[in-house]
C-alpha positions in Angstrom: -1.0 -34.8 5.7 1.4 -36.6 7.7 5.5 -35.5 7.8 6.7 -38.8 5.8 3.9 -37.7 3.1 5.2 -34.1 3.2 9.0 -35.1 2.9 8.2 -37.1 0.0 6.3 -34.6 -1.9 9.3 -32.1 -1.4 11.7 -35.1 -2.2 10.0 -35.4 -5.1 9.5 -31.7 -5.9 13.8 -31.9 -5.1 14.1 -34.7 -8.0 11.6 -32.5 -10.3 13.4 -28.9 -10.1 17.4 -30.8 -10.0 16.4 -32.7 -13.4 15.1 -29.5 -15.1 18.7 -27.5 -13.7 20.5 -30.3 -15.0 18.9 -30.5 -18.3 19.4 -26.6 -18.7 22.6 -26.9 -18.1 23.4 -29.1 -20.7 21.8 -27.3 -23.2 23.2 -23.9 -21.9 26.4 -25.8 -22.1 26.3 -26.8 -25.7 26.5 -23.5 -28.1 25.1 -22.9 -31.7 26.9 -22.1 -34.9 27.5 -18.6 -35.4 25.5 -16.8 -38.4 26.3 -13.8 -39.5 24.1 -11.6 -41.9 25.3 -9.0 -44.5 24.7 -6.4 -41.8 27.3 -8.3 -38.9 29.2 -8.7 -41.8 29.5 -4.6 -42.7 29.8 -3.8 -38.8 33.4 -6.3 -38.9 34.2 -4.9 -41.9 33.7 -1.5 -40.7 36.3 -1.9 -38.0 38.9 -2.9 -40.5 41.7 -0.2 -41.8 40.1 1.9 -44.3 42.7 0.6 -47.3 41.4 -2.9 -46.5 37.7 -2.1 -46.7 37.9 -0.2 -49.6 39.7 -3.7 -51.1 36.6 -5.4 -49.9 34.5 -2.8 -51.5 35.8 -3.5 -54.7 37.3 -6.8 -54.5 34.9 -10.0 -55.0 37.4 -12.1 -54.5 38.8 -10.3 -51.3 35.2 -10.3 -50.0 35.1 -14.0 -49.8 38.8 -14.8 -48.8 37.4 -12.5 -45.6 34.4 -14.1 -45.6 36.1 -17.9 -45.3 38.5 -16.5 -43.0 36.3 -15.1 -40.8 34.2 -18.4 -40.2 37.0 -20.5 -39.8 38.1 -18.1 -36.9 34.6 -18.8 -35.5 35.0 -22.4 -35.9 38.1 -22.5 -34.0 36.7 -19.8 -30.8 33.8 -22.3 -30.8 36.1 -26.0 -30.6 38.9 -23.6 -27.9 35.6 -23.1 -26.1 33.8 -26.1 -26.0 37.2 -28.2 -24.8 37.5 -24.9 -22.4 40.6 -23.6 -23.8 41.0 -20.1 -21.8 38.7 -20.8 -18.9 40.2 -20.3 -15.6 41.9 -22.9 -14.0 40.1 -23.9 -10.3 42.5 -22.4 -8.0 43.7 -24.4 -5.4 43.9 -23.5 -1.7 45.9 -20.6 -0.6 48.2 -20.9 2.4 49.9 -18.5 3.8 54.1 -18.3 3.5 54.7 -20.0 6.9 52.1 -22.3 6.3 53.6 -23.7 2.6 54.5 -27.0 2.4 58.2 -27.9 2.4 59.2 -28.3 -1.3 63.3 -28.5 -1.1 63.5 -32.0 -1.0 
């Protein structure tokens, strides 16, 4: 094989392997909806106070007012998170005091 057939089967190879990173990170990028079982459900409720839980132990109504409360706290995590809400900002570069730019004008 020559080197121009050699570069273009790693070019190629290059196109192959950035199409499949890029595709994985959209898909890594977009999250499912959150479901919960009776079991994830117990462990939340678990780690309430114990005169609340033993309101949702008798309480039908009190079980689904927790229950509706619950996913919309989900549903608002999952819209903070997909618009970013609480990720870092980039930082910016970092110069040292004598090397700040003049800002008293």
């Amino acid at each position: 094989m020559t080197s121009t057939t050699k570069a273009w089967i790693a070019a190629a190879v290059a196109v192959v392997f950035s199409a499949i990173l890029i595709t994985w990170q959209v898909k890594a990028g977009r999250s499912e909806p959150v479901n919960l079982n009776s079991e994830d459900m117990a462990m939340i409720a678990a780690d309430q106070p114990p005169q609340f839980r033993s309101r949702l132990a008798s309480d039908e109504a009190a079980r689904k007012d927790f229950a509706d409360n619950l996913r919309s706290l989900l549903a608002v995590a999952e819209e903070a998170r997909a618009k970013g809400v609480g990720l870092p900002e980039p930082q910016s570069m970092r110069f040292p005091y004598w090397m700040q730019p003049d800002t008293r004008r």
